[in-house]
C-alpha positions in Angstrom: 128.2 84.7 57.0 125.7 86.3 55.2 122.1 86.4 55.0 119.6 84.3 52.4 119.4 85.4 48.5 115.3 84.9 48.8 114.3 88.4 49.9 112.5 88.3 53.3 113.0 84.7 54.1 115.1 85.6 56.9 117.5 83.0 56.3 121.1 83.3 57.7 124.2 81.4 56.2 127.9 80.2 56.3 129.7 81.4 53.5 133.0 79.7 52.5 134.6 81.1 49.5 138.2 79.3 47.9 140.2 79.9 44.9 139.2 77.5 42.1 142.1 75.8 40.1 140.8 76.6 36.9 139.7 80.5 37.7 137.5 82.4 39.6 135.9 80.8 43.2 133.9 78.3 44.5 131.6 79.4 47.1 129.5 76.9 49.5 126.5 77.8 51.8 125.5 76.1 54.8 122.1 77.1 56.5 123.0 78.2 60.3 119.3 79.5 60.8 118.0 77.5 63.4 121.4 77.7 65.2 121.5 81.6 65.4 117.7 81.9 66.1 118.6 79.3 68.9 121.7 81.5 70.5 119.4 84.1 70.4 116.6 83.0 72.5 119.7 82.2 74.7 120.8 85.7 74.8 117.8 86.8 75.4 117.5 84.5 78.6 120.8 85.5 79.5 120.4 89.3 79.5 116.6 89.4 81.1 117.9 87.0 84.0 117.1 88.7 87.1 119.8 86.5 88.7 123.5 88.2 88.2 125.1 85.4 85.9 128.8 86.3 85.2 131.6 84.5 83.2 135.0 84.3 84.3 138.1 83.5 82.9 140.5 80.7 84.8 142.3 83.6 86.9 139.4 84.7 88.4 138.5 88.1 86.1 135.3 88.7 84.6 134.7 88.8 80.5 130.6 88.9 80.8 128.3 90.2 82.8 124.8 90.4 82.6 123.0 93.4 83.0 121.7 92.0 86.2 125.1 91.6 87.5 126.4 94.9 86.7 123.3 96.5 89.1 124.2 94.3 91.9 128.0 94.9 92.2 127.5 98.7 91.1 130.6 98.9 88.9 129.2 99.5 85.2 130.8 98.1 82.4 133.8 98.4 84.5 132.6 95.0 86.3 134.3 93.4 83.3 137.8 92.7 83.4 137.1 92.9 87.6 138.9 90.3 89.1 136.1 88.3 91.3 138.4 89.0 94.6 138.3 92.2 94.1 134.6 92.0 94.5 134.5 90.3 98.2 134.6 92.0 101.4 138.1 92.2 102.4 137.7 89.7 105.2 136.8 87.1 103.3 138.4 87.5 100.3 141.9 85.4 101.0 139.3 82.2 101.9 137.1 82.9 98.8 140.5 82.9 96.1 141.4 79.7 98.0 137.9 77.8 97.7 138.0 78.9 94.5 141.3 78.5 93.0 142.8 75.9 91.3 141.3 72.3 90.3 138.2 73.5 92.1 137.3 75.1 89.0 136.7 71.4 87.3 133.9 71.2 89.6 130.7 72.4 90.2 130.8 75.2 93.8 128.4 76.9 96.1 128.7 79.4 98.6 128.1 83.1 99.5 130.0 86.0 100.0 129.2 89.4 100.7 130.1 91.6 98.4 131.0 95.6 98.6 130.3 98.3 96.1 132.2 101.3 95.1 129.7 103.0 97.6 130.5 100.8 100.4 127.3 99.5 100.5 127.4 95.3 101.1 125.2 93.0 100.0 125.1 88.7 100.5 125.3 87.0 97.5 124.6 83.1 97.1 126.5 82.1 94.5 126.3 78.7 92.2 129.1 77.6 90.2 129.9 75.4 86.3 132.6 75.2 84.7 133.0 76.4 81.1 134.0 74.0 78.5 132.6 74.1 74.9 130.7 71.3 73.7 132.5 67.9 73.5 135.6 69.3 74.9 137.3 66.8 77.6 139.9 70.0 78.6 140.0 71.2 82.1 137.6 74.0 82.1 138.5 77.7 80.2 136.5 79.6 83.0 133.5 79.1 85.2 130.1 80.5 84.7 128.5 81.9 88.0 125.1 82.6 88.5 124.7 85.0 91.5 121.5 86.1 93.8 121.2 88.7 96.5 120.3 87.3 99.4 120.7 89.5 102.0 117.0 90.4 102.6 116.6 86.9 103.5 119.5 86.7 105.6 118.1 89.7 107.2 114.7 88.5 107.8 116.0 85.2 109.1 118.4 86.7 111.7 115.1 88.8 112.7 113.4 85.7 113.4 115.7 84.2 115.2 116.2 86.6 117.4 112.5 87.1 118.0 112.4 83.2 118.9 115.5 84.0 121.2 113.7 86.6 122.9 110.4 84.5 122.8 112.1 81.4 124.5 114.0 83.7 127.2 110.6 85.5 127.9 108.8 81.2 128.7 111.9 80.6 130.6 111.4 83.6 133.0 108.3 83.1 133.2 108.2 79.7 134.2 111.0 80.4 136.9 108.5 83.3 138.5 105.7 80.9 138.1 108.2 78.7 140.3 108.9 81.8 142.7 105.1 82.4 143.1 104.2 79.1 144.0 106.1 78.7 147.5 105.4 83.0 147.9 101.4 81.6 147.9 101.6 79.3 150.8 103.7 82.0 153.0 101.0 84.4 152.2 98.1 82.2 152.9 100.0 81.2 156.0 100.3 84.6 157.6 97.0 85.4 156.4 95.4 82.9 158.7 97.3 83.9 161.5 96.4 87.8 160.8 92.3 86.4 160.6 92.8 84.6 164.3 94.8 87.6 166.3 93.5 85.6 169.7 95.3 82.4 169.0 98.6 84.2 168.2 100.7 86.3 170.4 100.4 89.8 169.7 104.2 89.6 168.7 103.6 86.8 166.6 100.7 88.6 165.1 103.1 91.5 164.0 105.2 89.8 162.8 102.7 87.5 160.5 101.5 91.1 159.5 105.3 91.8 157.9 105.4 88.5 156.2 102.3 89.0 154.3 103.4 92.0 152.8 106.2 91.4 152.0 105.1 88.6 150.4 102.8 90.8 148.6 105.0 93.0 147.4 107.4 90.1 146.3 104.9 88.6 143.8 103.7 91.7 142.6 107.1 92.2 141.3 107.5 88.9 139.6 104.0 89.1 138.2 
């Protein structure tokens, strides 16, 4: 490959030199401009991605990384020639290999894993799954492309809310049941408040007694209010 003979045309060639019979070499040229301009814009995509994207080989180790990736797993260039297993929280490792292994690889995956860094740290990763093949190639796959996003502020956020709803639905439910509690408690009270108002009609025991149910009544709302 070499570039164009026209100074600054910016034209990029295939160069294939062979022996002539009669002496010296035939040389052709084939124009590959457009193609390389073309895998460049890709590259470009590829390396300012703010998704992780990460190739694999079909054992499960690494041979590209994104710069993207290699901030969210915290390894460096070291991240290639990682095996991806060696990248999963140990308890979920062994059903990670096995959801990826194999045949599986043929096929298009998603699921999330939480991966650890050197540090310790973890984060949740959602990660979505192609197979590599070149173009035209019928072959089972030579490795699987991954594109991988940190989700575990979301996660986060979404546990948060659910618990707040949790919290929210147990606070209506005891309400309701003191709401429930109060509603007999305001009879009794009214009850032995009528009886307190007409000392003349009740026996003075009766009367005392009529006094006790109404505070403790009282004092048995105020504490479910």
């Amino acid at each position: 490959r070499a570039p164009g003979a026209v100074p600054g045309a910016g034209r990029v060639f295939d160069v294939l030199v062979s022996p002539h019979p009669a002496g010296g070499c035939v040389a052709t040229f084939d124009d590959v401009t457009a193609q390389v301009a073309l895998a460049e814009r890709h590259r470009l995509v590829v390396e300012t991605s703010r998704d992780a994207l990460v190739i694999t080989d079909r054992d499960g180790t690494a041979v590209y990384a994104n710069p993207a990736a290699v901030a969210l797993f915290g390894r460096g260039a070291a991240l290639v020639g990682t095996r991806v297993s060696a990248l999963v929280h140990p308890a979920e490792a062994a059903a990670l290999v096995a959801r990826v292994a194999g045949a599986r690889l043929d096929a298009p995956l998603e699921y999330e894993f939480t991966a650890v860094r050197p540090d310790g740290t973890e984060r949740v990763v959602a990660v979505s799954t192609a197979p590599l093949r070149e173009l035209g190639d019928a072959a089972p796959a030579s490795g699987v492309v991954a594109s991988i996003r940190d989700v575990t502020d979301e996660r986060r956020a979404a546990a948060e809310l659910a618990q707040r709803e949790k919290l929210a639905t147990m606070g209506q439910l005891i309400g309701g049941v003191a709401h429930e509690l109060n509603n007999p408690l305001a009879g009794v009270l009214a009850t032995s408040e009528l009886l307190l108002a007409e000392p003349l009609v009740a026996a003075p025991n009766d009367t005392g007694a009529a006094a006790g149910v109404a505070v403790g009544a009282d004092e048995r709302r105020e504490l479910r209010e």
